[in-house]
N, C-alpha and C positions, 0 to 999 in steps of 0.2 A: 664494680658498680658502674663505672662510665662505661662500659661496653654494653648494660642492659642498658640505658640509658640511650645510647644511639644509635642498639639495632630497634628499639621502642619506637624511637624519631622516625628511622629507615621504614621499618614496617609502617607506619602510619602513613607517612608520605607516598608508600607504592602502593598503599589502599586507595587513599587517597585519590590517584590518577588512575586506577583501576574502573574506580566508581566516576568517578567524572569522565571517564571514556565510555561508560555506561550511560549516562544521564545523555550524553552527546548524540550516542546511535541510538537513543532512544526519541530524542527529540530531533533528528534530524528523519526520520521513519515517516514520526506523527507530521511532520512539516512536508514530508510527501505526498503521505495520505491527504492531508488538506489538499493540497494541489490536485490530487487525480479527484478527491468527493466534488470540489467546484466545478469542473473539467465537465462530471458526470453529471452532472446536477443540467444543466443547458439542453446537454443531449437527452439526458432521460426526457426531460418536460419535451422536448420534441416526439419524442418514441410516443410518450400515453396520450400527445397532442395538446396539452397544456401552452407549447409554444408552437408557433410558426416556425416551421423547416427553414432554417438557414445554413445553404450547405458549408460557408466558411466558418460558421463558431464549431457544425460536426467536426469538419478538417483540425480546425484548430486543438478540438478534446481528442481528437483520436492524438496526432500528433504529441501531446502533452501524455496520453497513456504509455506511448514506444518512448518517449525520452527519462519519465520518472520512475515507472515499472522495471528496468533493469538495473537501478541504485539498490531496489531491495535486498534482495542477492544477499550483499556487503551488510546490509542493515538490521541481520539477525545474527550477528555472532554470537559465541557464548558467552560473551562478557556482558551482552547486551541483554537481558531478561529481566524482569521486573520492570520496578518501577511506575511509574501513571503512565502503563503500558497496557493494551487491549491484546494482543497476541498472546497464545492460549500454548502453554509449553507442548502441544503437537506441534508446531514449529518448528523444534528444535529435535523435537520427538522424532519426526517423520519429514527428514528436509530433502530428501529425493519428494515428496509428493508435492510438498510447498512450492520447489522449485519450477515443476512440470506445472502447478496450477500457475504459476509466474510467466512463465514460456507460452502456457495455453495465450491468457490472455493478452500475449506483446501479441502474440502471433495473429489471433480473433481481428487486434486494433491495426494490424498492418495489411490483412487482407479484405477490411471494411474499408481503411484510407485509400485503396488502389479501387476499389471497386464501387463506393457509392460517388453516383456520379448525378441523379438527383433525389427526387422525391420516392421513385418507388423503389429504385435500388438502396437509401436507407432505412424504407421500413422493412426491406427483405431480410438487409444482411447487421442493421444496429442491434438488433434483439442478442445476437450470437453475443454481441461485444458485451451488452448488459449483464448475460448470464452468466458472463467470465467474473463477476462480484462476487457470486457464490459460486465460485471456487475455493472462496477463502471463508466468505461470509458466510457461515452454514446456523440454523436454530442450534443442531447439538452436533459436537464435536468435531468444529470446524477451525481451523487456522485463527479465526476472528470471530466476535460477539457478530449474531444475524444482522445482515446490513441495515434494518430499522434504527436498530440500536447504537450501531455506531454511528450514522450520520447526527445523531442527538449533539456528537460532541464535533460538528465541525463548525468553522467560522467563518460564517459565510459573510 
């Protein structure tokens, strides 16, 4: 009887940090996402011209896309699913394509960062960075709910 008893505990216990290792890369994702949607948010209103072109907030959100964009990676393990989670088990489904839309978009934000240099070279080459969103962001059967959708839940 004490051996059910403490592998009962045991088991609990490694559920336990199973799922709290879950809850963590899951919340640590969504606390990225915030960061890259704020990031996007400055530049987009620059792109549709809602704002005034300032090419150091640009620098500044491309910059913040190559620094938080390659923690993803790490931030879809399989332990990590569910949850008050918006990523759509193609993720996990299809993570050679996840990946390459990951890579597209460092890549889009490091060859916009060397290359706008003012106004007309970031309406030339920001659009590319933009459309790197849906890569992920798609209406159906995409990595993530369409990006309408999901900025509903950021904090700004």
């Amino acid at each position: 009887m004490h051996r059910i008893v403490v592998t009962t505990i045991v088991l609990a216990l490694g559920a336990t940090g199973v799922w709290a290792q879950n809850l963590e890369a899951i919340k640590q994702r969504q606390d990225a996402m915030q960061t890259i949607a704020r990031a996007s948010a400055a530049n987009y209103n620059m792109m549709i011209g809602k704002a005034p072109i300032d090419l150091a907030k640009v620098q500044a959100g491309l910059k913040t896309f190559q620094e938080t964009m390659p923690k993803f990676k790490d931030l879809f393990a399989d332990n990590a699913k569910g949850g008050d989670s918006q990523a759509t088990p193609k993720v996990w489904a299809e993570r050679a394509a996840f990946n390459a839309a990951l890579e597209k978009f460092i890549a889009d934000s490091k060859m916009a960062a060397s290359g706008i240099k003012d106004e007309e070279s970031f309406k030339k080459q920001y659009p590319a960075v933009a459309a790197g969103c849906g890569g992920c962001h798609k209406e159906k059967d995409g990595f993530a709910p369409k990006l309408g959708d999901s900025l509903k839940r950021v904090k700004w």
